[in-house]
N, C-alpha and C positions, 0 to 999 in steps of 0.2 A: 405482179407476181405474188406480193403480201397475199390482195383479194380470190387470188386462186388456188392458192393456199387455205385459207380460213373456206372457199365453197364445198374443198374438199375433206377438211377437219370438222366441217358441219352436217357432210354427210356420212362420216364414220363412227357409227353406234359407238365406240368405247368414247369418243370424245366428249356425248355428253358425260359420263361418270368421271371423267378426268377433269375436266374444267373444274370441278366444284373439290378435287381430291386432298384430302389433309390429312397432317400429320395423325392424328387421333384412330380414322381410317385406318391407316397405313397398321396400326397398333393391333388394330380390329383383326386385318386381313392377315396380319405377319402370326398371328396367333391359330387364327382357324387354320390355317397352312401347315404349321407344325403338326396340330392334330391331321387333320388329312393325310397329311404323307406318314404319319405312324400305322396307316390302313394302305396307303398306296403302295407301298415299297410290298409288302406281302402277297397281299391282292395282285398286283401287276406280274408280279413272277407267276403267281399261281396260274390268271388267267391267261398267258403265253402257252404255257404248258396245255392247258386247257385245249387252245386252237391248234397246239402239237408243233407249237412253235418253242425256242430257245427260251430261257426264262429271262433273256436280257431285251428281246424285242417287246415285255410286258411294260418296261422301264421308258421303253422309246416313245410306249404308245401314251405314254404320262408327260411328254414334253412339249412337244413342239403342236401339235391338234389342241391341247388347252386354252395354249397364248391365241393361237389363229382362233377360237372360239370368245375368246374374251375381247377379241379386238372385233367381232363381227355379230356376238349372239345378244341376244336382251336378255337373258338373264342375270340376275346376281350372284348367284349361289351356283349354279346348275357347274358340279362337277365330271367335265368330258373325260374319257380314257378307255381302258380297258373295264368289259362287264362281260357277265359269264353267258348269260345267253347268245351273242353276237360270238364269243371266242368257240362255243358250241356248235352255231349256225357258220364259223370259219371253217373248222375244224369238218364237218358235215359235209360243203361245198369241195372240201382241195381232197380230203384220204382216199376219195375213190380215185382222182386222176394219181396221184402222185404221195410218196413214202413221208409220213409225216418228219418234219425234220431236215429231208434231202436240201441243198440247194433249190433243185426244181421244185419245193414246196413254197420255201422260203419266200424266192421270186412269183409266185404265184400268190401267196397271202399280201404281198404286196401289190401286184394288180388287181388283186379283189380290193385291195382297201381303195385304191384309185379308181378304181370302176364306181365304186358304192359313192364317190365325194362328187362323182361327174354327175352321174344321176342323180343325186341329192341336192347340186347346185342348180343343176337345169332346172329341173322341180319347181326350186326358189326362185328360181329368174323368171321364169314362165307363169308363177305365181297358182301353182299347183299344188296350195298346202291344203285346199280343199279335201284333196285327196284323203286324208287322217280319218272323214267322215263314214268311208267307204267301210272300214273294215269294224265292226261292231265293238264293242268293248267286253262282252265274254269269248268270246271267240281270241283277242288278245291274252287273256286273264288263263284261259284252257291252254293259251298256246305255251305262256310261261309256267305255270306249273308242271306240264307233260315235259319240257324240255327241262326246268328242274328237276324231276325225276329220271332224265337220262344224264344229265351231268353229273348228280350224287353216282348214280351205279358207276358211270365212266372211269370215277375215281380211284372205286376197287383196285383198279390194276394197279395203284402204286398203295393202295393199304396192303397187300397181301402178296405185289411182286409177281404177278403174271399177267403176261402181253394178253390182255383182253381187249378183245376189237368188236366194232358195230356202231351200228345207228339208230337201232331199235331193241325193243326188248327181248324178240326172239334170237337175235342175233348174238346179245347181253348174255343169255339163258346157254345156247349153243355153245360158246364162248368159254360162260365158267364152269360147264360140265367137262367141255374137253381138258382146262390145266388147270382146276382148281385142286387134285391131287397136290401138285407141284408149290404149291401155293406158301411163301414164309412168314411162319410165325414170331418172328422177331417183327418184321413189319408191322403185321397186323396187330400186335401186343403196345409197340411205339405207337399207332396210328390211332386206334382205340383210346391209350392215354392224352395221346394230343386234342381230341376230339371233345372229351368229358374236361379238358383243361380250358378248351377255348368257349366250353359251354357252360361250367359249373364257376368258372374265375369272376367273371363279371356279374352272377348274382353274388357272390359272396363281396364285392366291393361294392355293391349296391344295397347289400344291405342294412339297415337302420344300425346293427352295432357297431359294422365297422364304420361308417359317414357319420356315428358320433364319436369316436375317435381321431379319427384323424382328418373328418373334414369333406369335400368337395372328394369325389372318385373322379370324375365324369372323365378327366385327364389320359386316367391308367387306365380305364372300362375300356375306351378308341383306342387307347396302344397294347391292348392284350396277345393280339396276334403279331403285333413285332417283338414284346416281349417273348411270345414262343420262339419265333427265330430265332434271337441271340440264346434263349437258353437250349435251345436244342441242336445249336451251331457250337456250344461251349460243349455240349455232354456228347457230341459227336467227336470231337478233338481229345476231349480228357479223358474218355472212357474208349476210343478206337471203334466207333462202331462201323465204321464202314469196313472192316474186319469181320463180325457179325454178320456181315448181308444187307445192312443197311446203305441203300442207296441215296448220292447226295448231287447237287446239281451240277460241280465240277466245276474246271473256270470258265468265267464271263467274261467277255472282253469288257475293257472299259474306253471309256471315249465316248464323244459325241459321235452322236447316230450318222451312216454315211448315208449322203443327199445325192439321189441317183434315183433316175429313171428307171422301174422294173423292165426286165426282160419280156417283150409281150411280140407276140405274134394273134393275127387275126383271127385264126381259127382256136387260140386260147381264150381271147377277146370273148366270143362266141360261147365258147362253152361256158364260161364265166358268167355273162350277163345275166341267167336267170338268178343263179346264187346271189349277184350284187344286187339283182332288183328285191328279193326278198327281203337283202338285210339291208337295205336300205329304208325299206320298208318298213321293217320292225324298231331299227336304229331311230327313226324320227317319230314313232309311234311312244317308242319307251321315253325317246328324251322329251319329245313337246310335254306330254302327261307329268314328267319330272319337274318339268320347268313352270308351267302351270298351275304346280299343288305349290310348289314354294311363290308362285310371282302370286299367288292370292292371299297368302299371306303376311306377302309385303306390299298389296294392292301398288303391283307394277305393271303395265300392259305389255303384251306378248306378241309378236307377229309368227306366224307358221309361215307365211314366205321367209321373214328373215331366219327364223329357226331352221328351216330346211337349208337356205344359204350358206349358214354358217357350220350345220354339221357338215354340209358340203366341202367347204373348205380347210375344216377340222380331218374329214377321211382324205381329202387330198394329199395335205400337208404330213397325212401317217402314211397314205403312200410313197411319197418322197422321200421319206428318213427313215424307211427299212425299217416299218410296221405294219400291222393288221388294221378290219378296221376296228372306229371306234362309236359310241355314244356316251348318255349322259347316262353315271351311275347313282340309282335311288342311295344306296348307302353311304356315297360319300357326299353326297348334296343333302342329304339331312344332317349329317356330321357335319358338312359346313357349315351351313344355317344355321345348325344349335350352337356352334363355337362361335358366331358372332361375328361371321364374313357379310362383309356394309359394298363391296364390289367385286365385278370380277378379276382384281387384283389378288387375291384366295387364290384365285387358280395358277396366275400365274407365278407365285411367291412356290406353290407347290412346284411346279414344271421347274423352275429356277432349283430349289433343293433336290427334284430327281436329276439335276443335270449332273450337279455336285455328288453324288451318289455316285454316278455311272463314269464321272473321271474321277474319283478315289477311292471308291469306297465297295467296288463290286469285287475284290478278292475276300473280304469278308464274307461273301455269301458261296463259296465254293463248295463249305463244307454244308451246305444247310440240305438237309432231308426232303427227299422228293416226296415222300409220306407226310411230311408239314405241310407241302402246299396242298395236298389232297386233304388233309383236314381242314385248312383256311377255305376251300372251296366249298368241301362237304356242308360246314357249319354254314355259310353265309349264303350257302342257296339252299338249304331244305328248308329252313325257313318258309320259301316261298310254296313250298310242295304240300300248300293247304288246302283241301276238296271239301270245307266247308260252303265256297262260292258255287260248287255246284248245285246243291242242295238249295240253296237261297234262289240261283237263278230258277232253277225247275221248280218251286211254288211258285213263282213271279208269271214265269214267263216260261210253257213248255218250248215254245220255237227256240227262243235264246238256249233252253237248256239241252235241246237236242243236237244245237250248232256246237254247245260247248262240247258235249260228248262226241259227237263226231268227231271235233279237232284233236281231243285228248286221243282216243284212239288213234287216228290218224298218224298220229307224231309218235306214240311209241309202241308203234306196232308196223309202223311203214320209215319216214324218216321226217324229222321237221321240218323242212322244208315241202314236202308232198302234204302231209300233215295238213300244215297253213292253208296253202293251195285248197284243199277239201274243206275246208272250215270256211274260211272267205267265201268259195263260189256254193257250200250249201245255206250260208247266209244269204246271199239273195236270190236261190230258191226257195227258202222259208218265206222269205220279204216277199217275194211272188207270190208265194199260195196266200198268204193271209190279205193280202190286198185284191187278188181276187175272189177273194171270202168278204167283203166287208161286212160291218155290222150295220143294219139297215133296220129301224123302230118304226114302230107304226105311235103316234106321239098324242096324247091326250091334255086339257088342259088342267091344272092342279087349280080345285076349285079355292076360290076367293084370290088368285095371286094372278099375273099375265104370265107365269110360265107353264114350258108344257114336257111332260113327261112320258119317258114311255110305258103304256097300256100294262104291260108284264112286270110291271116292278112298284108302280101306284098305283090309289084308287084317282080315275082323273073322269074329265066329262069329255064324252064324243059322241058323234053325231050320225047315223046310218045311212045319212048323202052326203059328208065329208068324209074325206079320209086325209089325215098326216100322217107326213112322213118323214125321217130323218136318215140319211146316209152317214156313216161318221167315215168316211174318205174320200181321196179325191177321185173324181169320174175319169176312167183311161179304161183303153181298150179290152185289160185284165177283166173289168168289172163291172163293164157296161150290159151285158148278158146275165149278170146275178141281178142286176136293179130292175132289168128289164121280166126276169122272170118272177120276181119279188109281184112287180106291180100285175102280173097276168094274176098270177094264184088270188093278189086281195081283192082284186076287181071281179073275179069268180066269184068269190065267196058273199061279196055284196050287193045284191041285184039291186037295191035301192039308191047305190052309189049315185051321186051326181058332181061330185069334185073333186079332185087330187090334188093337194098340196105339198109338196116338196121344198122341206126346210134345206137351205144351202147355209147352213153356219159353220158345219163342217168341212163344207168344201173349197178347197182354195184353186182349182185348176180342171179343167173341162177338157179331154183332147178331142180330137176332131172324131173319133172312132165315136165317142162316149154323145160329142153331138148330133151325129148321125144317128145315135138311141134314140135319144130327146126326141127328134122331131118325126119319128117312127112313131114312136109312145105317143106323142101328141095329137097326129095324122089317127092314128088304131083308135084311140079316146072321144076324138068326136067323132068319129062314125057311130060310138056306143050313146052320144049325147051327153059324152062324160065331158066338163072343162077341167085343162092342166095350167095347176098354176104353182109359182113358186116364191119364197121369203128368205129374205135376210141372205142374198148373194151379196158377195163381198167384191168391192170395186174392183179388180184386175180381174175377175170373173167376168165381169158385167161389161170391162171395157172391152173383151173380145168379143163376148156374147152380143153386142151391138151391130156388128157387124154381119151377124149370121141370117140365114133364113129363119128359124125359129121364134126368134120373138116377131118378127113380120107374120108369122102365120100363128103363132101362139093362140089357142082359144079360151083361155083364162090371161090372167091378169102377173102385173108383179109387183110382189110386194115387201114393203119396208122389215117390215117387223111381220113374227108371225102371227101376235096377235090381233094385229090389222086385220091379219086375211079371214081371220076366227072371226072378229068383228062383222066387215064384210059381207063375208060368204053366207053365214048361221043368221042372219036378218031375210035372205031369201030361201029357207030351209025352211021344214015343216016344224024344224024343233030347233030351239035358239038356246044357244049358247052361253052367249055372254047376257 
């Protein structure tokens, strides 16, 4: 029993970090935790509300998915819970079936979160984290800036007090035409100041006169926003504002989260699954990247199976205890990390203090202003609402920066999740078009050196009965018809021709479409008296290509290096080369 014990402590990820774990650590973690939860406790109510859930399911989503993440994930740092774009992409997926807030919501944000941890697990088990590859990295970057511009606007309705609804911008516009008359300016006056509070506070403790006064900020900078809390939970109580008009979140039950099966029927099931595969989607896309930036700077290795596993069983586990779902948030995993969290014992010291919160301490947050968490949210995701990466991707690269704009439009002008869907699938329509575009040189040699250059861009030496060439992709069926018409037009134009040489340096894979060119091209070529020959194919090229007809009937040669071929060839030419 001992040995069955220790086979199974040896395959569970927290157990290497536990073996080695000491007091010092403990000091480490107990530290970064206080700071984290001085951002969790705000943040979590806010993003509940966000998803249009209770601001006490924000607290649940901070418990019990952590510990299951720190018992199962490779990271150190990587802080799991509530984040605003998944509470956005909740919130998107349930308001059209069902009344934000209802019961029937409630039980439904909880099958989505259990939906999203099954497919997250499968994923992992299946060993499907390849998947991450799929979706481009501005088309990601487009999707969260557009959907941080729909969560700031979202917010309105509680800076200003009118039921503004939508998923997109026109519906946003629609929206605040119809009751922005109605609209309270006691809100919007409160909300405004909270806003310039949560933004102008921490440069002025940041800066140089006050940090030589009194030292280190870094502490009060991370607690600014639960500092607004209490002081806007005090000036709520002492001044009467919910008198005023000012609306507050009322009470929260406390207690630990109930552990229960959501309400699910198959054809809920159904409807749900696209929502859950989205943010599932997105949920392991935002945390591996999360987890990533921080494991390279603690040169720690990372598995995307077990990351996918363990967000799997982090959304499970918030399905079970009457939450949404969740991932890994960038704000509070650099807040970790710079507080000086050494395991994922940080997270779980936090999930342990939100427990403590949620059996004492949630009557204190009755009176707190539903226009606080709208400015907690406001501040900490415009941030993100930077369209400087547009600009960078579009000189880089116009297909990336076409993909990026389709997504953005997409998302706030349709909904983020349609949005996505359009981004993704006109990403490998771009992928398509430029791959059956390749770029294809006619290559020359750069005199005094063995390398060779393309004709367009140096001065190089070439031959009027050879011709080089260089394809920079691999040969499939997209592109075997540009290579093919490449080589008709150069073979026109050079009646002297007697060679073709085709550099394969760039090529890593041939499919059978692209072989069936080859040896069309080769068959057309000697009938002209032209020989096809080719260099520098790379071994898993060459171990298929063995097998083929083609090199059996090949009328040139193959060769190492392309300089060989140069060598070679230009000794039976009228005019020599080398």
């Amino acid at each position: 029993m001992p040995d069955f014990k220790a086979q199974i402590l040896k395959h569970l990820p927290a157990w290497q970090w536990l073996q080695d774990y000491s007091a010092g650590k403990f000091k480490s973690d107990a530290l970064a935790a206080l700071i984290v939860i001085a951002m969790l406790v705000p943040q979590g109510m806010a993003y509940a509300m966000l998803a249009g859930l209770p601001p006490i399911m924000g607290l649940y989503a901070s418990m019990i998915p952590m510990i299951m993440y720190a018992l199962i994930g490779g990271s150190t740092t990587l802080s799991i819970g509530p984040v605003a774009i998944i509470s956005m992409m909740t919130f998107a997926t349930l308001n059209p079936l069902f009344e934000a807030g209802s019961p029937a919501y409630i039980e439904a944000a909880m099958l989505l979160a259990l939906l999203v941890g099954i497919i997250s697990l499968l994923l992992g088990l299946l060993r499907f984290g390849f998947l991450i590859q799929l979706i481009s990295h501005p088309v990601i970057k487009s999707f969260i800036i557009a959907s941080a511009l729909l969560i700031a606007l979202g917010q309105l309705k509680f800076l200003v007090d009118i039921p503004l609804n939508g998923n997109s911008i026109p519906e946003f516009i629609q929206s605040l035409v119809q009751y922005m008359p109605n609209a309270d300016m006691t809100s919007l006056i409160f909300g405004i100041a909270s806003i310039l509070f949560l933004i102008y506070l921490p440069k002025i403790l940041n800066s140089q006169a006050v940090q030589g006064r009194i030292g280190s900020t870094n502490f009060i900078v991370k607690s600014v926003p639960l500092i607004l809390v209490v002081i806007s939970i005090a000036l709520t109580v002492y001044f009467g504002l919910k008198d005023l008009g000012i609306k507050t979140v009322g009470e929260i039950p406390s207690g630990f989260p109930p552990v229960r099966i959501p309400h699910w029927n198959l054809d809920l099931v159904l409807t749900l699954l696209p929502g859950a595969a989205m943010i599932a989607m997105i949920s392991f896309v935002e945390s591996l990247s999360i987890a990533q930036a921080t494991a390279l700077q603690q040169r720690s290795h990372l598995n995307s199976n077990q990351e996918l596993a363990a967000l799997g069983l982090a959304n499970i586990s918030a399905g079970l205890t009457s939450t949404f779902p969740v991932t890994g948030s960038l704000s509070r995993t650099v807040v970790n990390a710079d507080a000086g969290a050494k395991t994922p014992m940080a997270g779980v010291l936090s999930s342990l203090l939100i427990i403590l919160v949620t059996l004492y301490f949630t009557g204190f947050f009755k009176d707190l202003p539903l226009v606080i968490l709208a400015a907690t949210i406001i501040v900490s995701i415009w941030k993100l609402a930077d369209f400087k990466p547009f600009l960078d991707t579009w000189r880089y690269s116009k297909a990336d920066g076409i993909a990026m704009w389709i997504t953005f439009f997409g998302v706030i002008f349709i909904d983020i999740s349609t949005g996505l869907m359009i981004g993704i699938v006109s990403t490998f329509i771009l992928m398509l078009w430029r791959i059956s575009r390749p770029h294809i040189a006619v290559i020359g040699l750069v005199e005094g050196t063995q390398h060779f250059r393309n004709v367009q861009r140096r001065h190089v030496l070439t031959s009027p009965e050879i011709m080089s060439m260089r394809i920079d992709e691999n040969l499939t069926f997209l592109n075997a018809n540009a290579l093919k018409g490449f080589l008709i037009n150069q073979v026109s134009q050079h009646p002297q021709l007697r060679h073709v040489v085709i550099n394969c340096s760039s090529v890593s894979s041939i499919d059978f479409s692209a072989l069936e060119m080859l040896e069309d091209i080769n068959s057309e070529l000697d009938k002209l008296d032209i020989r096809l020959h080719f260099s520098e194919i790379k071994g898993p090229v060459m171990d298929r290509l063995q097998h083929s007809k083609l090199l059996r009937q090949l009328s040139g040669k193959i060769y190492l290096t392309h300089y060989q071929a140069m060598q070679d060839l230009s000794r039976n030419t009228a005019e020599y080369l080398i």
